[in-house]
N, CA, C and O atoms as a Maestro MAE file, in Angstrom:
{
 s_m_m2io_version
 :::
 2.0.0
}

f_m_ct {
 s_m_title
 :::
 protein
 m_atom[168] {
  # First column is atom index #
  i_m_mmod_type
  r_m_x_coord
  r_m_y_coord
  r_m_z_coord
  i_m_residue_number
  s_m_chain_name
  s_m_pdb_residue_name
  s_m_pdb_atom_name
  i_m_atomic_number
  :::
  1 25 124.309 -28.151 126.356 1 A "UNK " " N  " 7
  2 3 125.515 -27.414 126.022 1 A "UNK " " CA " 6
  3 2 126.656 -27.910 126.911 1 A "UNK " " C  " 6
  4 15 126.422 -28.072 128.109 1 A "UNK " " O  " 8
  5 25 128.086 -28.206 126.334 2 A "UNK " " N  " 7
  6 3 128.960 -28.655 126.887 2 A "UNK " " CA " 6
  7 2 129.505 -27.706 128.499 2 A "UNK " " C  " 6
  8 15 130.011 -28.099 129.550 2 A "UNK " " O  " 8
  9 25 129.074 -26.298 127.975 3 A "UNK " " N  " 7
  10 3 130.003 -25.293 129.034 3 A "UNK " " CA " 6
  11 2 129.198 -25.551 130.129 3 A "UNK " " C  " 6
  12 15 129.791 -25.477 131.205 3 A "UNK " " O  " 8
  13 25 127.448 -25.967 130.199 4 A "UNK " " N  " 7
  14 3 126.573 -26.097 131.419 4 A "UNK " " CA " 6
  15 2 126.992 -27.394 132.065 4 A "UNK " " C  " 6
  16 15 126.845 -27.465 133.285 4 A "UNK " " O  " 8
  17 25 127.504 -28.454 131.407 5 A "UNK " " N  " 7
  18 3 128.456 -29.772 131.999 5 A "UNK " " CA " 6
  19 2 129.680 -29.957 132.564 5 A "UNK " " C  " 6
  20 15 130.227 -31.027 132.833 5 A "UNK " " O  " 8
  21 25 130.232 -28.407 132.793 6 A "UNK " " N  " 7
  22 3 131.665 -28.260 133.351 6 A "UNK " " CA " 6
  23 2 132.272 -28.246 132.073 6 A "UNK " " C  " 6
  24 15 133.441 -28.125 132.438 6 A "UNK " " O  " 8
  25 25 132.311 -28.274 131.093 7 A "UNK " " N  " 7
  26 3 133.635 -28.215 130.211 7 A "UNK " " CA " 6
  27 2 134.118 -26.852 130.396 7 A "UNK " " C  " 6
  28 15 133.469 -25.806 130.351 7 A "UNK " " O  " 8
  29 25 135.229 -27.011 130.587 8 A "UNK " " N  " 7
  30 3 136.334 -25.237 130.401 8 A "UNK " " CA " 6
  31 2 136.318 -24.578 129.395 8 A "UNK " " C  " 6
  32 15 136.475 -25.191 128.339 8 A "UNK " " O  " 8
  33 25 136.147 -23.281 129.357 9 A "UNK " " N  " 7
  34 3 135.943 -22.473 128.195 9 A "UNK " " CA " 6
  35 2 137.334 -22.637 127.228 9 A "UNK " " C  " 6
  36 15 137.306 -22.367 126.027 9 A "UNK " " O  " 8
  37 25 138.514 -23.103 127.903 10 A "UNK " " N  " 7
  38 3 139.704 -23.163 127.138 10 A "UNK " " CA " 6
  39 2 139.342 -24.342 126.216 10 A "UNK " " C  " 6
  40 15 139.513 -24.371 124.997 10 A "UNK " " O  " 8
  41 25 138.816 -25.309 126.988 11 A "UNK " " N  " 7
  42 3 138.940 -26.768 126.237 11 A "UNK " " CA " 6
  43 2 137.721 -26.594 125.219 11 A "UNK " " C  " 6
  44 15 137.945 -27.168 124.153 11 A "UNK " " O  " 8
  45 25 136.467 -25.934 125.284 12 A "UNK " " N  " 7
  46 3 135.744 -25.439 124.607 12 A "UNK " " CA " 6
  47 2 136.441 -24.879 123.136 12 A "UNK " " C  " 6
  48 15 136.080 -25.427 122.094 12 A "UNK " " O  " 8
  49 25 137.453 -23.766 123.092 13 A "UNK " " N  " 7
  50 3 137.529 -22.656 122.088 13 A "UNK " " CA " 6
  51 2 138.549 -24.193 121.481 13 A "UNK " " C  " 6
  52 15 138.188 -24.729 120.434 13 A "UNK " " O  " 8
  53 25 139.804 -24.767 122.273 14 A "UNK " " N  " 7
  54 3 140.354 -26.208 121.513 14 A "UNK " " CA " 6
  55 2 139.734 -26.874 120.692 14 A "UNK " " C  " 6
  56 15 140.008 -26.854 119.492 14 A "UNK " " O  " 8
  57 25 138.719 -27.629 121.245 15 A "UNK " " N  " 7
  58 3 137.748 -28.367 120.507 15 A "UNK " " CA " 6
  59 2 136.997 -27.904 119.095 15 A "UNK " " C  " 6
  60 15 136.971 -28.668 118.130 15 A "UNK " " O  " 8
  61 25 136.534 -26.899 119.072 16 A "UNK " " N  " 7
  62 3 136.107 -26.097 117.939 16 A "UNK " " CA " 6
  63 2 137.305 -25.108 116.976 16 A "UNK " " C  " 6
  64 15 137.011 -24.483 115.957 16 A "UNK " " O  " 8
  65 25 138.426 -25.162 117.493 17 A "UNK " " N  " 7
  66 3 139.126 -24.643 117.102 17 A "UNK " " CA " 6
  67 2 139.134 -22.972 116.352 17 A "UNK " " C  " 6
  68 15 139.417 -22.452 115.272 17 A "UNK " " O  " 8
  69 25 138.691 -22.627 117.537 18 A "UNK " " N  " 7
  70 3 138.403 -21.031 118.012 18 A "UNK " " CA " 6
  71 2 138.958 -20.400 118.963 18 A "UNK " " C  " 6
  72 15 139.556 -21.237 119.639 18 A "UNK " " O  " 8
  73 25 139.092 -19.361 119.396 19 A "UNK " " N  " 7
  74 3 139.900 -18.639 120.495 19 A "UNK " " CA " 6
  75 2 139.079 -18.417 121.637 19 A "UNK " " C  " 6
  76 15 137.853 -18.304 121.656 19 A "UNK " " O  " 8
  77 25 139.955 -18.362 122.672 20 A "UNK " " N  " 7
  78 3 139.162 -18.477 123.831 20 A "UNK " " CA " 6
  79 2 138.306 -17.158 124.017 20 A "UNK " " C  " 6
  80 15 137.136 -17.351 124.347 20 A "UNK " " O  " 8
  81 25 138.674 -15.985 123.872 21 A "UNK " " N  " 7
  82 3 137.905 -14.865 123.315 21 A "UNK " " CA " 6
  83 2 136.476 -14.852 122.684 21 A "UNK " " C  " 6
  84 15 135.481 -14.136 122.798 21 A "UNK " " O  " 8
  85 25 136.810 -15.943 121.981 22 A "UNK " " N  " 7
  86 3 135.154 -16.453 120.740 22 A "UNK " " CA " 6
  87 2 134.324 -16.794 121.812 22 A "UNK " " C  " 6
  88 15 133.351 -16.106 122.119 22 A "UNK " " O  " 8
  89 25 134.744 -18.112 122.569 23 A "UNK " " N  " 7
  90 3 134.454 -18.569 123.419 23 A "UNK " " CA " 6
  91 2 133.236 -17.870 124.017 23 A "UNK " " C  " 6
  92 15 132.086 -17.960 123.588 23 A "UNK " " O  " 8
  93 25 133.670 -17.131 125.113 24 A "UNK " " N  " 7
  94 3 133.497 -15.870 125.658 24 A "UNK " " CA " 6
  95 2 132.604 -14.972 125.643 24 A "UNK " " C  " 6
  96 15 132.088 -14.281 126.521 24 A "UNK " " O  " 8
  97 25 132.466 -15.070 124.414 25 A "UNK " " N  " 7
  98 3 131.790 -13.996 123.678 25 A "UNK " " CA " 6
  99 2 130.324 -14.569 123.115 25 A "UNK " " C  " 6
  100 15 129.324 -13.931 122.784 25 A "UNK " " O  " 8
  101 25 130.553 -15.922 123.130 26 A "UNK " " N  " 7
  102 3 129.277 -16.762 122.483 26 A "UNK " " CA " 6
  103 2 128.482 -16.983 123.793 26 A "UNK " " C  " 6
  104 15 127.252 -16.958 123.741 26 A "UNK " " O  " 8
  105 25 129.052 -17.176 124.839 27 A "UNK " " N  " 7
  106 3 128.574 -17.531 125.948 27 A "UNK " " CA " 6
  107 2 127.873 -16.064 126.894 27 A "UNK " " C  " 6
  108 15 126.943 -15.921 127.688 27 A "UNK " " O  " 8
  109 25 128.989 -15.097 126.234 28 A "UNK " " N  " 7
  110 3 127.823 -13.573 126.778 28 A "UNK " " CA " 6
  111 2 126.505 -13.577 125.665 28 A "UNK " " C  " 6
  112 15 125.374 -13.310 126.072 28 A "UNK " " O  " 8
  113 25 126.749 -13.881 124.331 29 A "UNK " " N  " 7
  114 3 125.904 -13.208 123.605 29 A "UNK " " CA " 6
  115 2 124.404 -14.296 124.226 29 A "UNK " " C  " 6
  116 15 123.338 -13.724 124.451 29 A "UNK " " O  " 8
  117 25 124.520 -15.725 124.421 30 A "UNK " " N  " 7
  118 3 123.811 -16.742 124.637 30 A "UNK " " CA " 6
  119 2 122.890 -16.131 126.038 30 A "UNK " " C  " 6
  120 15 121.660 -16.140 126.066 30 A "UNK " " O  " 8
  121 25 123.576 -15.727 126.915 31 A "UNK " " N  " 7
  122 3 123.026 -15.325 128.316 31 A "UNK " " CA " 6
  123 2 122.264 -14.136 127.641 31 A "UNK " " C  " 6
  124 15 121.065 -14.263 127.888 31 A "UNK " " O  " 8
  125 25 122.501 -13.091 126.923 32 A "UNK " " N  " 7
  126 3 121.964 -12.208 126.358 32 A "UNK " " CA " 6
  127 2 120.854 -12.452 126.070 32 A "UNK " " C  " 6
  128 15 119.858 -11.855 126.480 32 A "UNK " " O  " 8
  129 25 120.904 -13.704 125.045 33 A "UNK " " N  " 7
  130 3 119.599 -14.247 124.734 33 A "UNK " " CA " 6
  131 2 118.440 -15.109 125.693 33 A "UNK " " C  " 6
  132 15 117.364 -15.486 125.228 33 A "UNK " " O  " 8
  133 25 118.741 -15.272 126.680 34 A "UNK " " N  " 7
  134 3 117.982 -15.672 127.321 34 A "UNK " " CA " 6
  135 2 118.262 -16.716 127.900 34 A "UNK " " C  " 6
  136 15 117.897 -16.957 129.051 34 A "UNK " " O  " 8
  137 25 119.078 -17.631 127.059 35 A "UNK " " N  " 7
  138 3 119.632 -18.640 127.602 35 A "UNK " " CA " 6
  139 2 119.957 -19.116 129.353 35 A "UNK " " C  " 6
  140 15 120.796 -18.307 129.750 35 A "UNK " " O  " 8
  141 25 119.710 -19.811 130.158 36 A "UNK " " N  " 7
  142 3 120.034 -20.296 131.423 36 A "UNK " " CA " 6
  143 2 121.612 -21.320 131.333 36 A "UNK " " C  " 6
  144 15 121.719 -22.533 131.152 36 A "UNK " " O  " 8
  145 25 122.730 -20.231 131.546 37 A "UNK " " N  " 7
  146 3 123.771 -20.930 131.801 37 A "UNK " " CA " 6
  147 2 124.584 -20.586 132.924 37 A "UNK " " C  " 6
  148 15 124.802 -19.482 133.424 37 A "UNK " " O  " 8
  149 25 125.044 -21.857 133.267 38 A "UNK " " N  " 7
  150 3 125.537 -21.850 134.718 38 A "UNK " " CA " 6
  151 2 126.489 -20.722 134.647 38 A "UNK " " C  " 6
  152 15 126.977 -20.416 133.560 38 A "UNK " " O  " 8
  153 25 126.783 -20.093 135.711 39 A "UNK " " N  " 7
  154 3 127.232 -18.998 136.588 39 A "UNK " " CA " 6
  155 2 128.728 -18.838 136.623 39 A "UNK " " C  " 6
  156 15 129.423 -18.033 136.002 39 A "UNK " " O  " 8
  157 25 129.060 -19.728 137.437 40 A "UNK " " N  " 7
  158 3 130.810 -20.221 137.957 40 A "UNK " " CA " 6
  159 2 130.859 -20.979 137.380 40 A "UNK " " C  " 6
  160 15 129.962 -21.537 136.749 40 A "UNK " " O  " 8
  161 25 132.620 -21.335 137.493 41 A "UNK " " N  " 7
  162 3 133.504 -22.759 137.079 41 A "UNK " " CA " 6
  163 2 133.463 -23.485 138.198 41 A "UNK " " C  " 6
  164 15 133.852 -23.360 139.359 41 A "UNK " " O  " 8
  165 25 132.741 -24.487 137.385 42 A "UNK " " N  " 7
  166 3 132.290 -25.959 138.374 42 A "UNK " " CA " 6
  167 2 133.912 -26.298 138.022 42 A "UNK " " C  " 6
  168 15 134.430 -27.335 138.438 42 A "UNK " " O  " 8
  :::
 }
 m_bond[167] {
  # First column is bond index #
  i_m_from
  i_m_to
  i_m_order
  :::
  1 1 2 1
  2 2 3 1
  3 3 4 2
  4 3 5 1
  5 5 6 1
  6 6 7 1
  7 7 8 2
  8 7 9 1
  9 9 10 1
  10 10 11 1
  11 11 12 2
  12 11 13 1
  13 13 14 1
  14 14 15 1
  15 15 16 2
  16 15 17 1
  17 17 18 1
  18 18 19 1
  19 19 20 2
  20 19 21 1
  21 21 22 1
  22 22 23 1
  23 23 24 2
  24 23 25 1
  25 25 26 1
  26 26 27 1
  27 27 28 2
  28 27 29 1
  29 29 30 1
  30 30 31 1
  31 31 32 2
  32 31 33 1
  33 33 34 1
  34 34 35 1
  35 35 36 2
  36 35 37 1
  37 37 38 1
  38 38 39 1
  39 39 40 2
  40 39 41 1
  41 41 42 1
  42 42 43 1
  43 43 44 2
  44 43 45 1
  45 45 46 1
  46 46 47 1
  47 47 48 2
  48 47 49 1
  49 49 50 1
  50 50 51 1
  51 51 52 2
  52 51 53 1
  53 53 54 1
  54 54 55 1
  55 55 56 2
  56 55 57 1
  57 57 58 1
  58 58 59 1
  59 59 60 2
  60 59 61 1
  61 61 62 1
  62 62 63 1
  63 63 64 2
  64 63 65 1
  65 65 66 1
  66 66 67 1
  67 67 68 2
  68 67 69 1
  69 69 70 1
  70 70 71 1
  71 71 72 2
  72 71 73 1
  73 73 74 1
  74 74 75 1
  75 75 76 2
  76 75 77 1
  77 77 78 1
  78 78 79 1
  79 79 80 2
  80 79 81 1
  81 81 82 1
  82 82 83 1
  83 83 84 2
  84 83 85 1
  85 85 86 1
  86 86 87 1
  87 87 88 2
  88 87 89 1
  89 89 90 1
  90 90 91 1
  91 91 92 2
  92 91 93 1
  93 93 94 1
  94 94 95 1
  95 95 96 2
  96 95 97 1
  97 97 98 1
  98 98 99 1
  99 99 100 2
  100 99 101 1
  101 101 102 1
  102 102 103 1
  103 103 104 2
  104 103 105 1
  105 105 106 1
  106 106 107 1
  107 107 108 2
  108 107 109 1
  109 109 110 1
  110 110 111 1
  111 111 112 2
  112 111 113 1
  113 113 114 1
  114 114 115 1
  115 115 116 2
  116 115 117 1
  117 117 118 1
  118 118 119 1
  119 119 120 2
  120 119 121 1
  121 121 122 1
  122 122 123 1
  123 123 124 2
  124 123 125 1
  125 125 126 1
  126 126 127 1
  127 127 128 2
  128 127 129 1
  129 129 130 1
  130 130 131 1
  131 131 132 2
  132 131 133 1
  133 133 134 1
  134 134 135 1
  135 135 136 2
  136 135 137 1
  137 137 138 1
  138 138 139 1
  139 139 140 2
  140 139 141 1
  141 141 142 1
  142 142 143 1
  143 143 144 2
  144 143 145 1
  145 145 146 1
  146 146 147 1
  147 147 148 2
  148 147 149 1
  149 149 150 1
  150 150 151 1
  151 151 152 2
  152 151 153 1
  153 153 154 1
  154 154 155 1
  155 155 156 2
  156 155 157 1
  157 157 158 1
  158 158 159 1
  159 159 160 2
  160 159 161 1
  161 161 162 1
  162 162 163 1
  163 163 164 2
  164 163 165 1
  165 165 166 1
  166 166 167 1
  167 167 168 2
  :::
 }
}
């Protein structure tokens, strides 16, 4: 996943052309699921 490689959640929601909000929200629901994603902004 790009966001565990340092990409910015801004440049993230750009790229897909989604809001940074979406963003956000995919990345809580993902940790929700179990997922292992990094913590802080590298």
């Amino acid at each position: 996943m790009a966001y565990n490689h340092g990409v910015p959640q801004k440049t993230l929601a750009v790229q897909y052309g989604i809001s940074d909000r979406s963003v956000k929200r995919l990345i809580a629901n993902a940790r929700k699921s179990g997922l292992q994603l990094r913590t802080r902004a590298i």
